[in-house]
ZAMARGU-4260 file (C-alpha; in steps of 0.2 Angstrom, whole numbers, plus 5000, padded with zeros to 4 digits):
<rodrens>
0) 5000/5000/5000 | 5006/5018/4995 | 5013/5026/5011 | 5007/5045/5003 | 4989/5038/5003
5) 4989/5032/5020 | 4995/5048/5025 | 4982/5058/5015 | 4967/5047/5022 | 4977/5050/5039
10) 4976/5070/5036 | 4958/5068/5027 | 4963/5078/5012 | 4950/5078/4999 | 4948/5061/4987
15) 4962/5051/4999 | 4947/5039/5006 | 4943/5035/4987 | 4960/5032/4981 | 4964/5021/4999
20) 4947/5011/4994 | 4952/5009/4975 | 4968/5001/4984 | 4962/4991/4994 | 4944/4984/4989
25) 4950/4971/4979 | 4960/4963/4994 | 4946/4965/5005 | 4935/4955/4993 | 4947/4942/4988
30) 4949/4938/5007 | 4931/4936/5009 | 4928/4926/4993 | 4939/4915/4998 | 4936/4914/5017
35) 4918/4910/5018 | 4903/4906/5006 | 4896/4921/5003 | 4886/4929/4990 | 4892/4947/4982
40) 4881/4956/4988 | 4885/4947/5008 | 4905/4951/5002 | 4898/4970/4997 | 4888/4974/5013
45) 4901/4967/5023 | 4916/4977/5013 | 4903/4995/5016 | 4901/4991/5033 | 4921/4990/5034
50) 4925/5006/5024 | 4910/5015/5036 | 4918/5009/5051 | 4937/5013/5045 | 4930/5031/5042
55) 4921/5036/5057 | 4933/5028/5067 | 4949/5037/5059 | 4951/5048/5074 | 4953/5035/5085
60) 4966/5027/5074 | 4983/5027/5086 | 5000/5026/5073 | 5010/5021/5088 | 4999/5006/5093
65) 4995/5000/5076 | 5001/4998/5056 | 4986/5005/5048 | 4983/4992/5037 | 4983/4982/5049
70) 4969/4992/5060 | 4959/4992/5044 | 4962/4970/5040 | 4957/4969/5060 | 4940/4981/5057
75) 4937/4970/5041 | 4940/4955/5052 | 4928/4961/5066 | 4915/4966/5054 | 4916/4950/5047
80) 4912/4942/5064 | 4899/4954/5068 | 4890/4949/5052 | 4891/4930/5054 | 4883/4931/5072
85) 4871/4942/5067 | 4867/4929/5053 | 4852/4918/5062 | 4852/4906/5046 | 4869/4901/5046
90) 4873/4883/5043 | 4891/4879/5049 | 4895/4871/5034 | 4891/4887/5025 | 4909/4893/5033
95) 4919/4879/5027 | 4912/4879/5009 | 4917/4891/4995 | 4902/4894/4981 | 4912/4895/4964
100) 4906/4906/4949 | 4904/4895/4934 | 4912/4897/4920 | 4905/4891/4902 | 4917/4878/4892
105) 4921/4895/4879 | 4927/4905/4895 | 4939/4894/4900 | 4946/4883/4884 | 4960/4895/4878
110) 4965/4884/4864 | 4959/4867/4858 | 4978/4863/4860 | 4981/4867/4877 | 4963/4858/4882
115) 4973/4845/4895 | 4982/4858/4900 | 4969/4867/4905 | 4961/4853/4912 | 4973/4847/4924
120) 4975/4865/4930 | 4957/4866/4934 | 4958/4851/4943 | 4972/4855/4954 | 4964/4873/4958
125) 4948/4864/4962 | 4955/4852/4974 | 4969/4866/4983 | 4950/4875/4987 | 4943/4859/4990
130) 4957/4854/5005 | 4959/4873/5010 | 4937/4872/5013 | 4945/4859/5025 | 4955/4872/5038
135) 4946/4879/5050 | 4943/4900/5049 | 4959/4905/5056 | 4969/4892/5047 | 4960/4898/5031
140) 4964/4918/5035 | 4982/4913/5040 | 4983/4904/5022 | 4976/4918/5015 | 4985/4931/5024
145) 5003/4923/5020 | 5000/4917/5003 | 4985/4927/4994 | 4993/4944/5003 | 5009/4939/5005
150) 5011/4948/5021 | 5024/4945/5034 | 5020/4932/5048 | 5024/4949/5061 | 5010/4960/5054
155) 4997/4944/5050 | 5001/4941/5071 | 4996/4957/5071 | 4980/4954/5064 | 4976/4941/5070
160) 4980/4947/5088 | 4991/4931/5090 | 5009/4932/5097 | 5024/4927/5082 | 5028/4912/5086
165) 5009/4907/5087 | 5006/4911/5070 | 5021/4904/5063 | 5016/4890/5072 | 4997/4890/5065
170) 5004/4893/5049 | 5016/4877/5049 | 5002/4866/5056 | 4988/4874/5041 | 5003/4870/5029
175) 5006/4854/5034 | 4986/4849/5035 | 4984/4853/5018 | 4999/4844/5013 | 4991/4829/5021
180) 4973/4833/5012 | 4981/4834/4995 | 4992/4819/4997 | 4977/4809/5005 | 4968/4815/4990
185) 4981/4808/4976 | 4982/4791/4986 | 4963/4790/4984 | 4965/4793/4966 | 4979/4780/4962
190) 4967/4767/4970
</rodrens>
């Protein structure tokens, strides 16, 4: 994230909340896309309700307790929570499973040539979801946060309010869970 946007949202100059959002919308979504199952419009309320919350609450934001980022990942995270428990149809499974967008055969075929290509990759995105639908919530946001956002294990602690060596230890097990889910997953297709 640009250093001069932060600042300008910091110092509420004119148009620095719309460039910060432009930034960082994308990354919101793609965490909750791929965190929970939920509709675009449930990722959309919940992504307004963030940027509503990061706004009003800018005053309180301390730059010598937190990364501001990281205050605003947290209030995405919070938000997140809020939402669920306010949700009194939710099905547990609902959080372990990621509803994909289908794509038509013309979308996706590239070229008749590279069709087994395409093919394989397909099924080795489907079954990396597949065992990552199988991680608990915080191992799935630790995944995410490390590999998806390619943050630092210090500021995903950070986040996720979790000492270092917690979440370089959460990370190691999630790593090596899904290891085991994809491996048990190829024996079971040699068979």
């Amino acid at each position: 994230m640009n250093q001069f946007i932060i600042n300008s949202v910091l110092n509420k100059e004119k148009d620095a909340f719309a460039k910060f959002y432009n930034e960082i919308v994308d990354h919101f979504y793609s965490f909750l896309k791929s965190s929970y199952n939920l509709s675009n419009n449930e990722i959309n309320d919940i992504i307004s309700d963030t940027f509503v919350k990061i706004r009003t609450k800018i005053d309180s934001f301390d730059k010598n307790k937190w990364n501001f980022i990281t205050w605003c990942w947290t209030i995405l995270r919070n938000t997140s929570k809020d939402y669920f428990k306010s949700r009194k149809d939710l099905i547990f499974s609902d959080l372990n499973s990621n509803n994909e967008d289908s794509l038509t055969f013309e979308e996706w075929i590239k070229d008749e040539i590279d069709i087994l290509e395409e093919i394989n990759k397909e099924y080795e995105t489907k079954a990396i979801k597949n065992a990552i639908n199988q991680l608990s919530s915080q191992e799935k946001e630790i995944i995410f946060f490390r590999f998806s956002e390619e943050k630092p294990l210090e500021e995903i602690s950070n986040i996720m309010w979790l000492s270092y060596i917690n979440t370089r230890v959460k990370l190691h097990r999630a790593i090596t869970k899904l290891k085991k889910i994809l491996n048990n997953k190829k024996e079971f297709k040699s068979l």
